[in-house]
C-alpha positions in Angstrom: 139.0 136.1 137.4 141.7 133.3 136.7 142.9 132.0 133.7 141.4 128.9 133.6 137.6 130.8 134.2 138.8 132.9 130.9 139.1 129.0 128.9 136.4 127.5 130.8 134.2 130.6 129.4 135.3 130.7 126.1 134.4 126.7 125.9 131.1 127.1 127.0 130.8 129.8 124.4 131.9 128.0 121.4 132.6 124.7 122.6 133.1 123.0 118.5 135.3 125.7 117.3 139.1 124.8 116.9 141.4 125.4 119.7 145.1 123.8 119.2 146.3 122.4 115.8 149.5 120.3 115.0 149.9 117.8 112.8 149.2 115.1 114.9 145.7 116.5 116.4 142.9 119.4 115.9 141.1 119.5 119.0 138.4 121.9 119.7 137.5 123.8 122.7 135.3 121.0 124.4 138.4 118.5 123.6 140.6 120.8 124.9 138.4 120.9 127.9 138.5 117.2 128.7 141.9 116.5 128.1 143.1 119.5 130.7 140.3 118.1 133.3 142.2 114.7 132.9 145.9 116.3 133.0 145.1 117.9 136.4 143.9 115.3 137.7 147.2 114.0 137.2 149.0 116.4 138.4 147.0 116.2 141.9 147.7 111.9 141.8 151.4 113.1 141.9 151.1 115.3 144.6 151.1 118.9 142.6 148.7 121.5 144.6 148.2 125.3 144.7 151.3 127.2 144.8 153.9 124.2 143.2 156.5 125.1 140.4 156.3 122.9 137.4 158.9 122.7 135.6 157.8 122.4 132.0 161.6 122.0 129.4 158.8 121.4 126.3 158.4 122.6 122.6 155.6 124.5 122.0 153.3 120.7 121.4 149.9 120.0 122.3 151.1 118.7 125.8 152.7 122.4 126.5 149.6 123.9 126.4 147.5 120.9 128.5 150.5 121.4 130.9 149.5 125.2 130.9 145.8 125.3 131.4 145.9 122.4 134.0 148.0 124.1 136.2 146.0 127.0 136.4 143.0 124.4 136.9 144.7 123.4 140.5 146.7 126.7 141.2 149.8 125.4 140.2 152.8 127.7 138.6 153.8 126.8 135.0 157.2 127.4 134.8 158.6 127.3 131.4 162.4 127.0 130.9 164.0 127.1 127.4 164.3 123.3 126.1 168.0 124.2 124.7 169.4 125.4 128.1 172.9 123.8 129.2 172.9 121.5 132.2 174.1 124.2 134.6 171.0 126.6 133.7 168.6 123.6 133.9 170.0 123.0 137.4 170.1 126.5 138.4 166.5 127.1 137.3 165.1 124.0 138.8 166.6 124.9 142.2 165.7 128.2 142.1 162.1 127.4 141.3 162.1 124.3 144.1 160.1 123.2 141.6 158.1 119.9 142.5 157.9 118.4 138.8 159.4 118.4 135.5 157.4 117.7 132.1 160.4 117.4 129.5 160.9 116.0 126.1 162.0 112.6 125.6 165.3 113.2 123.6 166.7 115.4 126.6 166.0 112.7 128.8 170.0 112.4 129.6 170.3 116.0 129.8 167.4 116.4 132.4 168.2 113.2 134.2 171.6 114.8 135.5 169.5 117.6 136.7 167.4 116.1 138.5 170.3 113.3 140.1 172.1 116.8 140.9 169.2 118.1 143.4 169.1 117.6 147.0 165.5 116.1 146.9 163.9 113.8 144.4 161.7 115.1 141.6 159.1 113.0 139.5 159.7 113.9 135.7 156.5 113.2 132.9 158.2 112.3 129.2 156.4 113.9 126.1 157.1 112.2 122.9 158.5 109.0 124.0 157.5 105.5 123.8 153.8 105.1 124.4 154.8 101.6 126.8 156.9 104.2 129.2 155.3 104.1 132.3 156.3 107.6 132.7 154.9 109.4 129.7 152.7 112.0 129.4 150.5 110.0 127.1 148.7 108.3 130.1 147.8 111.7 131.2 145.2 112.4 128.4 143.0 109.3 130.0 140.4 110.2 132.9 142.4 109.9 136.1 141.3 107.4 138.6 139.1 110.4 140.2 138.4 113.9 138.9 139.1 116.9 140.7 137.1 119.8 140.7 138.7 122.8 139.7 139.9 125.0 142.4 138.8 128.3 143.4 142.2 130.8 141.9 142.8 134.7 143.5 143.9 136.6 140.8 146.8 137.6 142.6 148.3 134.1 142.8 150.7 133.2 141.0 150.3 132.1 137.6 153.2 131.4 135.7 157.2 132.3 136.1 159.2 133.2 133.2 162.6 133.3 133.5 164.2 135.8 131.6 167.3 135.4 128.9 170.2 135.6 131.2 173.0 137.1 128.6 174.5 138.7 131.1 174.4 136.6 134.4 171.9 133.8 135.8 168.4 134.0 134.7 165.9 136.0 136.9 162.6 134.4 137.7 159.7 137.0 137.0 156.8 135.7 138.4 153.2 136.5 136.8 149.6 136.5 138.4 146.5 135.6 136.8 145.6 139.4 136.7 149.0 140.5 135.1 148.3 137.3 132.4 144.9 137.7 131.9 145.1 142.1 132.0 148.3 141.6 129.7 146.3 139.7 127.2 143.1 141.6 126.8 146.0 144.7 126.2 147.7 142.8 123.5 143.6 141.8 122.1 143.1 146.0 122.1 146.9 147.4 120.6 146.5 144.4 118.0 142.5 144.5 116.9 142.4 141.3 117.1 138.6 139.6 116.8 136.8 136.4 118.0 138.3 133.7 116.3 141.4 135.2 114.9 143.5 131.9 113.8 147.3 132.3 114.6 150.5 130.4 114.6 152.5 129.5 118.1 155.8 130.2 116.8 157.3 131.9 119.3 158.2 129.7 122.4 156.1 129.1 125.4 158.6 130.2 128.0 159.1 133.7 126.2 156.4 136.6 126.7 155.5 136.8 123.4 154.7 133.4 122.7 152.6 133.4 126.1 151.0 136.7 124.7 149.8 134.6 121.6 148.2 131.8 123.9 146.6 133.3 125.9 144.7 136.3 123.1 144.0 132.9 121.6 142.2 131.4 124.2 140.5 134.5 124.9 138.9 134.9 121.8 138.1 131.5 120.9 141.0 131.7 118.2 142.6 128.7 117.0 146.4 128.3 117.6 148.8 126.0 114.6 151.5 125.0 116.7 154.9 124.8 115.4 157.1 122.6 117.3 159.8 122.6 115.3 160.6 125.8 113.5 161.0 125.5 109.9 159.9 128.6 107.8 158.8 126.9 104.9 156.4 125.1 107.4 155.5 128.3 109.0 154.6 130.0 105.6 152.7 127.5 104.2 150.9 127.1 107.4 149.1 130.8 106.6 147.1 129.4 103.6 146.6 126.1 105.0 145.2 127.5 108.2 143.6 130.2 107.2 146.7 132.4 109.6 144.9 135.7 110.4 147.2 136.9 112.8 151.2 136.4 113.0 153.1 137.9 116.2 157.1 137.3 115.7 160.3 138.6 116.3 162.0 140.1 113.6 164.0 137.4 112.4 161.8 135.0 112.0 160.0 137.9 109.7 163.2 138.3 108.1 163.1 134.6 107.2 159.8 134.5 106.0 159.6 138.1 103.8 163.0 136.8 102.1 161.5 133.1 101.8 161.8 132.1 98.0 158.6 130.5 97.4 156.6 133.0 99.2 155.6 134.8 96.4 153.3 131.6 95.1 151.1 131.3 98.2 147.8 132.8 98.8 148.4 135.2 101.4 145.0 137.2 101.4 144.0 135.7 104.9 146.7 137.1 107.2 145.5 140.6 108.0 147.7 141.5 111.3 151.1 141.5 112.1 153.0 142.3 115.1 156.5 141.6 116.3 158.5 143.0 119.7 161.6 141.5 121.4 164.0 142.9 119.2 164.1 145.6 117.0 162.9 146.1 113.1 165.1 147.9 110.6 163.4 150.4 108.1 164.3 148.4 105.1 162.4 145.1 106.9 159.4 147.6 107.9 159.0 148.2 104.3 159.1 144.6 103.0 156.8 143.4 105.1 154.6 145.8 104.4 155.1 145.0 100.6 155.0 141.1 100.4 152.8 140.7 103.1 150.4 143.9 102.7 149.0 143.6 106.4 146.0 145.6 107.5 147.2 146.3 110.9 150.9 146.0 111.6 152.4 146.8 115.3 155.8 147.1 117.2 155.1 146.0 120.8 157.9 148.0 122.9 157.5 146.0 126.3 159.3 143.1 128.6 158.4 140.3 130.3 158.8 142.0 133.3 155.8 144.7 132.4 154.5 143.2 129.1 153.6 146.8 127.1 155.2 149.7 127.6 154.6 151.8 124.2 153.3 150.9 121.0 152.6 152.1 117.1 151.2 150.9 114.9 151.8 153.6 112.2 154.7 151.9 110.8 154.1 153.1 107.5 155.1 156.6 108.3 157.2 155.9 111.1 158.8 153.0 110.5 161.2 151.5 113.7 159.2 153.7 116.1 157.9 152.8 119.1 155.4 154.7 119.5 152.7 155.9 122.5 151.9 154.1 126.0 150.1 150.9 125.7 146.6 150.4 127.0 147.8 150.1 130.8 150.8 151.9 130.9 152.7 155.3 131.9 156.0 155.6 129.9 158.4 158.3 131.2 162.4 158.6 129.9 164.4 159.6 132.8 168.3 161.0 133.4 170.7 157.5 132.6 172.2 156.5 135.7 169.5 158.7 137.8 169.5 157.1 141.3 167.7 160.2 143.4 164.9 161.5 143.7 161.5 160.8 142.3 161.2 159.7 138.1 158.9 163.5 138.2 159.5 165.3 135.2 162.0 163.0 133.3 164.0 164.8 130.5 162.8 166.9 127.7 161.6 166.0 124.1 164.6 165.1 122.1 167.0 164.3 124.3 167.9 160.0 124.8 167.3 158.9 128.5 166.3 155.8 129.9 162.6 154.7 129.8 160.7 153.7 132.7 157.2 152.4 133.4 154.8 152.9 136.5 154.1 149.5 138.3 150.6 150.8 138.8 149.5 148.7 135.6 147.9 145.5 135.6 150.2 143.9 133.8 153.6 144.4 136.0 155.0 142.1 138.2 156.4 143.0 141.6 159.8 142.1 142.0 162.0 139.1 141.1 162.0 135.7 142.2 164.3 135.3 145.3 166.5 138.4 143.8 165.8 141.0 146.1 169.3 142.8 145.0 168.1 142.7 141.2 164.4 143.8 142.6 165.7 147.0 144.1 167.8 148.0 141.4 164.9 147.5 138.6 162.1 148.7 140.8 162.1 152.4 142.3 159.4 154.1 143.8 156.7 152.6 141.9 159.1 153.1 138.2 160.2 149.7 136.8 163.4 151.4 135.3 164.0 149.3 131.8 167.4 149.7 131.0 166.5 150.7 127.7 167.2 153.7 126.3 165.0 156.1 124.2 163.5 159.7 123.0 160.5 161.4 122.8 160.0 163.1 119.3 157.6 166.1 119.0 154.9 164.3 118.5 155.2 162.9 121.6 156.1 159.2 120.0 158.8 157.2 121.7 162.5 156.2 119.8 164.1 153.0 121.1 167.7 153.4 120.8 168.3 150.3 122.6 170.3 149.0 126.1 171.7 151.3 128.4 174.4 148.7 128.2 174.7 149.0 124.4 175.0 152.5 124.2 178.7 153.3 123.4 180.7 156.6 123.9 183.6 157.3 121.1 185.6 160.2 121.7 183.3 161.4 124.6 180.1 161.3 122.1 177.2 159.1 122.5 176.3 156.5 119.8 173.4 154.1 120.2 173.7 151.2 117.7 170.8 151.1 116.5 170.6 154.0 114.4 173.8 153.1 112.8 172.4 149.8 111.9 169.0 151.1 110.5 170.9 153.2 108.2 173.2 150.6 107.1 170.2 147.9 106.8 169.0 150.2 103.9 172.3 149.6 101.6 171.6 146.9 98.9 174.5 145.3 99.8 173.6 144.1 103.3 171.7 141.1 104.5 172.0 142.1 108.1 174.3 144.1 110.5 175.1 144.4 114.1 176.5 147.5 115.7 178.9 147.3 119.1 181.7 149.4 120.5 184.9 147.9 120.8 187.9 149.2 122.9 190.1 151.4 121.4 192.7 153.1 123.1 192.7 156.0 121.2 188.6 156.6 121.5 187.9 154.7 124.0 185.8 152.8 121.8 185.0 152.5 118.1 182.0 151.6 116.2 182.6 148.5 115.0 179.6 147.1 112.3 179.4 143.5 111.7 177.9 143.1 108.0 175.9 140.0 106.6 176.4 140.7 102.7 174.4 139.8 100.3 177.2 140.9 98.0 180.1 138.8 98.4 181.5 141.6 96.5 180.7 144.2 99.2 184.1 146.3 100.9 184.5 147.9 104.3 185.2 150.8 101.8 182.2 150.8 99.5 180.5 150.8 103.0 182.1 153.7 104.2 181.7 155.9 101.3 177.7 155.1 101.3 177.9 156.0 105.3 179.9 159.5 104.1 177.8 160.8 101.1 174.4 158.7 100.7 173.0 159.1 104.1 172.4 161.7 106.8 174.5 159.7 109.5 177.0 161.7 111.3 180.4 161.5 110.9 181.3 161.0 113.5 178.8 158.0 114.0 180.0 155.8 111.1 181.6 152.6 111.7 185.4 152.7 111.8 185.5 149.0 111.8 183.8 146.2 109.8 183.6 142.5 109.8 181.7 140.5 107.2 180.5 137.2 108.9 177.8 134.6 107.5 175.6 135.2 110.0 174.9 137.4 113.4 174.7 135.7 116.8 171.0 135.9 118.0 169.5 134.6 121.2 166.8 132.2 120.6 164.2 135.0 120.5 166.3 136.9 118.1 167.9 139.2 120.4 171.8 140.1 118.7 174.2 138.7 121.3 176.4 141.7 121.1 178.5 140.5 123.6 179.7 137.8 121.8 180.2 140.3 119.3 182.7 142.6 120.9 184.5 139.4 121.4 184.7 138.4 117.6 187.8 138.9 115.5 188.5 141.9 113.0 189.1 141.7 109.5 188.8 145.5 108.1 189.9 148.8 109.9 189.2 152.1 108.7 
């Protein structure tokens, strides 16, 4: 089945129930229908047939989500990029995709112009959210084309969208998706969330990351109805809950951060949102527990997964494990493997306790095979049917899964191996801290040193009073504690709310121990 037969289904079930919201429309499933009949339509007067790469640089508006469902109405690729890229990704991203249209926002029009005068073959471009009188803008599209094309018959194995991922550490890879890794993908993240028909959520998270693809399609799926939020404001996004009717919330932690430490929260009627979920990053103890306080969820889930395989593990018994990752997902088989382990088949892994690197057979529905035109970057990610990760983790005796974090992360001090992210969660729970970020810097001496980088909430707070709480209040080893600390406003996060940590271990020092 394709993606567009899971929509087309879920309107002839309940064609009047609400499908997209914004402030500008509230269209149901039968308008939603009709208006991604008349986009495609489009897209096929402009040449776009089965197999083309659209480019799509867009908010997450009403017109993302037509440009979404009609291109899986002619077997088009969506291929969302982030709207706040530099020139040089934009370029990069379009010529890597040879894509054969862009739909952008109007205000990056001189931005995506120099793209596009920069490639070595014209490409049309469609405006959202400029002037109605531009022949050019996407407006038109939502009118009946001059003939309508039938939907076309869609494999499953085409493919369905490309994601490119972050790209901290080099050019962005292209992971492309089928229909049956979207549609399997979703129906997994319906099961791990018990989610129900009609669960009403908020499109927070961006169209060109995973998780905000996650909540679109669930949505779809279940005849939900999705609030978008173009432009992130948390004061919008929480009053949105009430106002909605918000069952369902899937965010990264930061943006949960915002909204548990949100000032007026406390006045709004919160009874309707039952599930939470978040993934992409990880969630200290001490934000575990005021979520669970302020928000009092029914169901509340850490997604472990990438957009690469979309679940590897996940729990959803935060209360008494709070930061863990949990058990397999729905399609998956989770092993943790020898770091660095080139030879020799992924067969019995390392045993309970000890950190390794996880990996996940490419037998589930919801993997992709290999990169986009990155055959090196293929064969080092994919071994013998094992997508390695690159993430490092533990199996505890209950056979639950610990995140410790990157491979690259990890840091070795005097020939021991820290991971920061237990250092941070045990820091997180000071009263003193707003957030931290743990890195190793180099040190001569060690090799490198754990250096924390501290968000107080106390402008009172010492590298000191720090280092006393690390020595006598918790169970952290000695050995592990920060030896350096620098108190900054805020911590540099990717727009998904990964920690940048290599712009970290760039950052000046302001307190040694």
């Amino acid at each position: 089945m394709s993606l567009m037969e899971c929509l087309s289904r879920s309107a002839a079930r309940w064609p009047g129930l609400e499908a997209v919201i914004d402030d500008q429309v509230r269209w149901t499933y039968r308008d939603l229908i009709e208006r991604v009949e008349a986009v495609s339509s489009h897209l096929r007067d402009v040449g776009i047939g089965s197999g083309d790469h659209v480019l799509v640089v867009l908010k997450n508006r009403p017109e993302n989500i037509l440009t979404y469902w009609a291109c899986h109405r002619i077997g088009a690729i969506y291929t969302p990029v982030n709207f706040r890229m530099s020139v040089d990704e934009l370029t990069y991203c379009a010529t890597d995709s040879q894509c054969r249209l862009v739909v952008a926002e109007a205000d990056l029009e001189d931005r995506v112009l120099t793209v596009l005068n920069g490639l070595s073959a014209p490409v049309p471009v469609v405006w959202v959210a400029g002037p109605p009188s531009d022949p050019d803008a996407f407006d038109r599209w939502l009118r009946p084309g001059s003939n309508l094309v039938p939907e076309i018959r869609v494999d499953e194995s085409q493919t369905a969208i490309m994601l490119y991922t972050s790209g901290t550490t080099g050019r962005p890879k292209g992971v492309p998706r089928s229909h049956r890794n979207e549609i399997s993908a979703a129906i997994a993240h319906i099961i791990q969330n018990r989610y129900q028909m009609g669960e009403r959520s908020v499109g927070a998270m961006p169209f060109y990351h995973t998780m905000g693809m996650r909540t679109l399609v669930s949505s779809a799926l279940l005849n939900g109805a999705l609030a978008l939020l173009p432009n992130y404001e948390m004061e919008r996004l929480a009053r949105l809950i009430p106002e909605e009717r918000i069952t369902a919330l899937y965010l990264v932690p930061t943006l949960f951060y915002d909204l548990v430490n949100w000032r007026g929260l406390s006045e709004l009627d919160l009874r309707s949102l039952t599930k939470i979920g978040y993934a992409g990053a990880a969630m200290t103890s001490t934000l575990t527990a005021q979520c669970f306080e302020r928000l009092t969820p029914q169901v509340f889930v850490n997604h472990f997964g990438s957009s690469e395989v979309y679940t590897f593990t996940v729990c959803d018994w935060l209360d008494r494990k709070p930061t863990c990752a949990g058990k397999a997902g729905f399609h998956a088989e989770v092993r943790v493997v020898a770091i660095n382990e080139t030879s020799g088949l992924p067969d019995d892994g390392v045993p309970f306790g000890v950190p390794g690197e996880v990996i996940v057979r490419l037998s589930s529905p919801e993997a992709f095979h290999g990169y986009w035109n990155r055959p090196e970057a293929t064969a080092k990610a994919i071994r013998e049917g094992w997508y390695y990760t690159g993430d490092v983790g533990y199996w505890d005796d209950d056979g639950d899964l610990w995140v410790y974090g990157r491979v690259d992360d990890m840091l070795i001090s005097g020939g021991e191996n820290i991971y920061p992210l237990e250092v941070e969660d045990v820091l997180s729970m000071h009263p003193g801290v707003a957030e931290v970020a743990v890195v190793g810097r180099s040190d001569e001496r060690w090799g490198e040193v754990v250096t924390a980088f501290v968000v107080p909430l106390d402008p009172n707070l010492t590298a000191e009073t720090l280092d006393r709480y690390c020595l006598n209040v918790t169970s952290l080893a000695r050995f592990k504690r920060p030896r350096q600390y620098v108190f900054v406003q805020e911590i540099p996060k990717s727009p998904v709310g990964k920690i940048l940590r290599r712009v970290l271990r760039e950052g000046p020092l302001n307190t040694n121990l």
